[in-house]
KETORGU-562564 format. One record per residue: x, y, z of N, C-alpha, C in turn. Coordinates in steps of 0.001 Angstrom, whole numbers, padded with zeros to 6 digits, always signed. Layout:
% KETORGU-562564
XYZXYZXYZ...
//
This chain:
% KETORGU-562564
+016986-013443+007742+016337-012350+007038+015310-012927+006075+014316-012407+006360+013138-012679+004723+012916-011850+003974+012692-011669+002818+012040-010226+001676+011243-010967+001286+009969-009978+001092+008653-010263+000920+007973-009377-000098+007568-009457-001034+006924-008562-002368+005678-008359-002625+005426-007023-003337+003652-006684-003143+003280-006371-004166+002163-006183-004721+001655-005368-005619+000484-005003-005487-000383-003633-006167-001620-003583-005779-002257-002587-007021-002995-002655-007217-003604-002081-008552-005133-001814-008205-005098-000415-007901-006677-000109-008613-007258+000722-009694-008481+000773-010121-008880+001328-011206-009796+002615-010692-009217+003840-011314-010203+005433-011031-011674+005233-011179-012142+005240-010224-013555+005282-009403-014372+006039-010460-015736+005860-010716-017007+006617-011050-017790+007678-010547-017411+007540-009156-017633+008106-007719-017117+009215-007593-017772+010202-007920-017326+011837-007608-016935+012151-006352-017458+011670-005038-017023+011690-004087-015884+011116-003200-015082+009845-004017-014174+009152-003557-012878+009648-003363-012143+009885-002362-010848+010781-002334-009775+009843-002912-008502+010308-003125-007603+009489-003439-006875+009730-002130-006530+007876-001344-005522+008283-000385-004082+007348-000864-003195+007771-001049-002231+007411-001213-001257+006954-000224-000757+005815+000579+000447+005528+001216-000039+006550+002999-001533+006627+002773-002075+007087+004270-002297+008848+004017-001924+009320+002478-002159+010687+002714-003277+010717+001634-004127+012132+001909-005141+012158+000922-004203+012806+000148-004320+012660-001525-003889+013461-002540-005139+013856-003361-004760+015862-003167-005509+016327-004317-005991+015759-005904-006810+015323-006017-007737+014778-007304-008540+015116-007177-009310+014489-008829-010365+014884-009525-011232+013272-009562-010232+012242-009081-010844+011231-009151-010079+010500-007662-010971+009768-007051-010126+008544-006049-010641+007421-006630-009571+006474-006142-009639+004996-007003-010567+003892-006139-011085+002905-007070-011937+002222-006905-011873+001168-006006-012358+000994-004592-012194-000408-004311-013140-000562-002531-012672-001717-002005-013654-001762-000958-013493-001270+000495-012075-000878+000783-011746-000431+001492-011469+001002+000975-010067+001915+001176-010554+003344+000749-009220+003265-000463-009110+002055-001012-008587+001552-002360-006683+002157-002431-005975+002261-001105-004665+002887-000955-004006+001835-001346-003454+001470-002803-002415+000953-003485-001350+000500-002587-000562+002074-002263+000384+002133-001680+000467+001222-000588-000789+001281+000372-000228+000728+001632-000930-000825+001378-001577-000871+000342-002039-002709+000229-000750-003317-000200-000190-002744-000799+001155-003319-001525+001815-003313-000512+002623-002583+000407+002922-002634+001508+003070-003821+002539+001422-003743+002537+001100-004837+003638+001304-006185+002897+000743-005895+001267+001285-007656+000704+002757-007882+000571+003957-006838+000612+004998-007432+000671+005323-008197+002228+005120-007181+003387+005158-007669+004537+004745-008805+005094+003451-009109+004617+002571-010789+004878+003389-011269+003726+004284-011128+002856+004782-012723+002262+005551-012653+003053+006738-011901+003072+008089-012046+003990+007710-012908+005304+006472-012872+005368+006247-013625+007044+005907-014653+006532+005718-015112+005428+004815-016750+004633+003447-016470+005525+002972-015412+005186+001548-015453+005463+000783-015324+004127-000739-014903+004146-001979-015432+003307-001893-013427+003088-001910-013297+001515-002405-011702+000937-003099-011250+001962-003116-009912+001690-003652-008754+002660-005706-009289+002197-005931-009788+000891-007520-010195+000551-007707-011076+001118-006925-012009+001965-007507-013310+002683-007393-013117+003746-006548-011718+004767-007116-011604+005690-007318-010799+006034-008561-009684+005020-009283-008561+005051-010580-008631+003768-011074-009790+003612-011608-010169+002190-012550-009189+002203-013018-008770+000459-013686-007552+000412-014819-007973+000305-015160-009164+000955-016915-009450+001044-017107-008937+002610-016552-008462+003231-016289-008481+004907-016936-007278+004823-017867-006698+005736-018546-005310+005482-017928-004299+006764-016961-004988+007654-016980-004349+008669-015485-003970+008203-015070-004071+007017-013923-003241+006044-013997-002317+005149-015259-002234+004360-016185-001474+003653-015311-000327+004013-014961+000517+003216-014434+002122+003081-013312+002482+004719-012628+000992+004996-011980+001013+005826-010548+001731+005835-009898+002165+006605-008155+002969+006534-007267+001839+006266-006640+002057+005144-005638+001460+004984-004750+001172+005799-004215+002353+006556-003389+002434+007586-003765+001494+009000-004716+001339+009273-005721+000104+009914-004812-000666+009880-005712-001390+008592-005188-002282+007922-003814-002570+007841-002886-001972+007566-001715-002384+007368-000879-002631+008895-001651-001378+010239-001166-002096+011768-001374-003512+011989-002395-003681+011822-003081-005088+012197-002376-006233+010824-001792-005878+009930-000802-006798+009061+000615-006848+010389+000823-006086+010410+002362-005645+011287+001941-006409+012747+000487-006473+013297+000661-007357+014565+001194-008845+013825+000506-009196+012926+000381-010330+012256+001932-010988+012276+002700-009964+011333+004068-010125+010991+004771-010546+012157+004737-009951+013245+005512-009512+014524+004802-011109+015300+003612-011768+015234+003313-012934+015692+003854-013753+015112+004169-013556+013831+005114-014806+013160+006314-014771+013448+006907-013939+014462+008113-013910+014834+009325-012747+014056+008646-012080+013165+009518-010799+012821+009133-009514+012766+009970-008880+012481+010025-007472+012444+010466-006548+010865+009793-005642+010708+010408-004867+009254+011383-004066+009499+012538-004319+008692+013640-003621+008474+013783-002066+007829+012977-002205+006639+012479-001497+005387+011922-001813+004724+011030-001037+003338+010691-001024+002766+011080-000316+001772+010750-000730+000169+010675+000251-000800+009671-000044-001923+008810+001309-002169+007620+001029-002742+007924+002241-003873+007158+001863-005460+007505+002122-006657+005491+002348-006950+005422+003900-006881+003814+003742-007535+004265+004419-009073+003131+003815-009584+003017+003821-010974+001237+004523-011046+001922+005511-011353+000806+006459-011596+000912+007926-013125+000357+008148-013943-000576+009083-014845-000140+010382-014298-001516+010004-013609-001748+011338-012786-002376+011416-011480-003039+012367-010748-002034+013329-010527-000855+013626-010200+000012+014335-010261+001481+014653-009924+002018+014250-008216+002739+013121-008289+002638+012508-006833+004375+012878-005970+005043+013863-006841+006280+014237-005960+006158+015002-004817+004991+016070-004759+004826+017053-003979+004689+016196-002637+003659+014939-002739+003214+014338-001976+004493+012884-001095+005149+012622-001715+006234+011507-001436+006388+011836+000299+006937+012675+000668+007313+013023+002104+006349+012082+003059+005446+013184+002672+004194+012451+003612+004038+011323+003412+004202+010472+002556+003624+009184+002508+004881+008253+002949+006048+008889+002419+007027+007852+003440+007051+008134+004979+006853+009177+005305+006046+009864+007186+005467+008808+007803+004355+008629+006695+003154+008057+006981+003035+006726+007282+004074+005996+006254+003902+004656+006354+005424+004151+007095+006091+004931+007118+007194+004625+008150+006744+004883+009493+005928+005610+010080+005477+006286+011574+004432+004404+011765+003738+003854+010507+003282+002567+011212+004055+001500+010952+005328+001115+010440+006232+000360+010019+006721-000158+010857+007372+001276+011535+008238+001494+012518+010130+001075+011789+009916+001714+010427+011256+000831+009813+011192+002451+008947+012314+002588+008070+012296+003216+007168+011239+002552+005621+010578+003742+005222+010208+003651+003999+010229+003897+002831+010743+004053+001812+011142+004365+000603+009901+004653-000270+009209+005582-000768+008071+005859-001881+008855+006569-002916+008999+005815-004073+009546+006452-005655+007979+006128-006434+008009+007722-007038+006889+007994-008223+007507+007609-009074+006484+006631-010697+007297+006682-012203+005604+006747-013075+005684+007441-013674+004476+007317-015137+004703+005948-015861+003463+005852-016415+003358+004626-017300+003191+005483-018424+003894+006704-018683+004443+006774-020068+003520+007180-020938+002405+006757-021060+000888+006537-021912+000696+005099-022444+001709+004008-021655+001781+002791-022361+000502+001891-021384+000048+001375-022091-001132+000563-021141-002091+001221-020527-003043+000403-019799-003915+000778-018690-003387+001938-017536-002284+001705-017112-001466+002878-016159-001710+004094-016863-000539+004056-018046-000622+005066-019065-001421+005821-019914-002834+005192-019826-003844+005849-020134-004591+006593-018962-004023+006384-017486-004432+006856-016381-005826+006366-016047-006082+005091-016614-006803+004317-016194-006923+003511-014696-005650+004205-013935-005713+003643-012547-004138+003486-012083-003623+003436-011214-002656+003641-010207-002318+001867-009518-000738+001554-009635-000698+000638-009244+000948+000810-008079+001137-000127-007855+002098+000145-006810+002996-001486-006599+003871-001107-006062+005238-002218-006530+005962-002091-004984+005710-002632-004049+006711-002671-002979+007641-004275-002620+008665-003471-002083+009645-005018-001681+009692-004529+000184+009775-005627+000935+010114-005438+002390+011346-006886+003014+011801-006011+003912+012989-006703+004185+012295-006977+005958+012334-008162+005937+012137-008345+007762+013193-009514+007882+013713-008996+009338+014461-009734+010641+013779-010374+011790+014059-011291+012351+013426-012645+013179+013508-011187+014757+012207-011080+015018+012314-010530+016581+013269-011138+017700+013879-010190+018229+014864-010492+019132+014479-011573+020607+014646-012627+020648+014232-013456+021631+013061-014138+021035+012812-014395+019781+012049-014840+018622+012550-016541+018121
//
């Protein structure tokens, strides 16, 4: 068995037009968060717990955001093509459980879908728990949305 840990942090966009997608779902906002792909916390964290558990290189070294043919790319993409990765190193995901740390907007309504979402490309169970940063820090001033996942992978069968 390996466990593998993630984190991912972005900062609320300038960009009136930027959606917020969360863990593969869009969530209603007033702001989407900043970054080079379409900035989903949820599933970068995801994919960085999954690439350690395999002793592979962060989800930025093998999707770097100087790469243009990633530019405002799907997370969800992204995180299949982590999972071929994983599955070439010889394992498979068991589960996951991911912890976003978010202000605002109100992200319970939304949980379902995003464990749907990222369990339907896992192919494992997924765990998404919402918590506020309280008003303490950068989180807490809703200065941006960060995310906390752990993943559990097993050696593929005939691996």
């Amino acid at each position: 068995m390996r466990v593998g840990q993630g984190f991912d942090v972005h900062p609320f966009s300038d960009d009136p037009t930027r959606r917020l997608v969360l863990g593969g779902v869009a969530v209603p906002s007033a702001r989407g968060l900043a970054g080079h792909s379409d900035a989903d916390v949820v599933a970068h964290a995801l994919a960085d717990a999954l690439l350690g558990g395999a002793g592979l290189e962060d989800l930025g070294a093998q999707f770097p955001d100087t790469d243009p043919a990633t530019a405002g790319a799907d997370s969800l993409v992204l995180l299949r093509a982590v999972l071929g990765l994983v599955r070439q190193a010889g394992l498979v995901p068991l589960n996951a459980d991911l912890t976003v740390v978010a202000e605002q907007p109100p992200l319970a309504p939304h949980l379902p879908a995003m464990r749907a979402a990222l369990g339907a490309v896992v192919g494992a169970p997924v765990s998404v728990k919402a918590k506020r940063g309280e008003g303490m820090g950068a989180l807490g001033r809703a200065e941006g949305i960060a995310c906390l996942a752990v993943a559990l992978l097993a050696p593929l069968e005939g691996a």
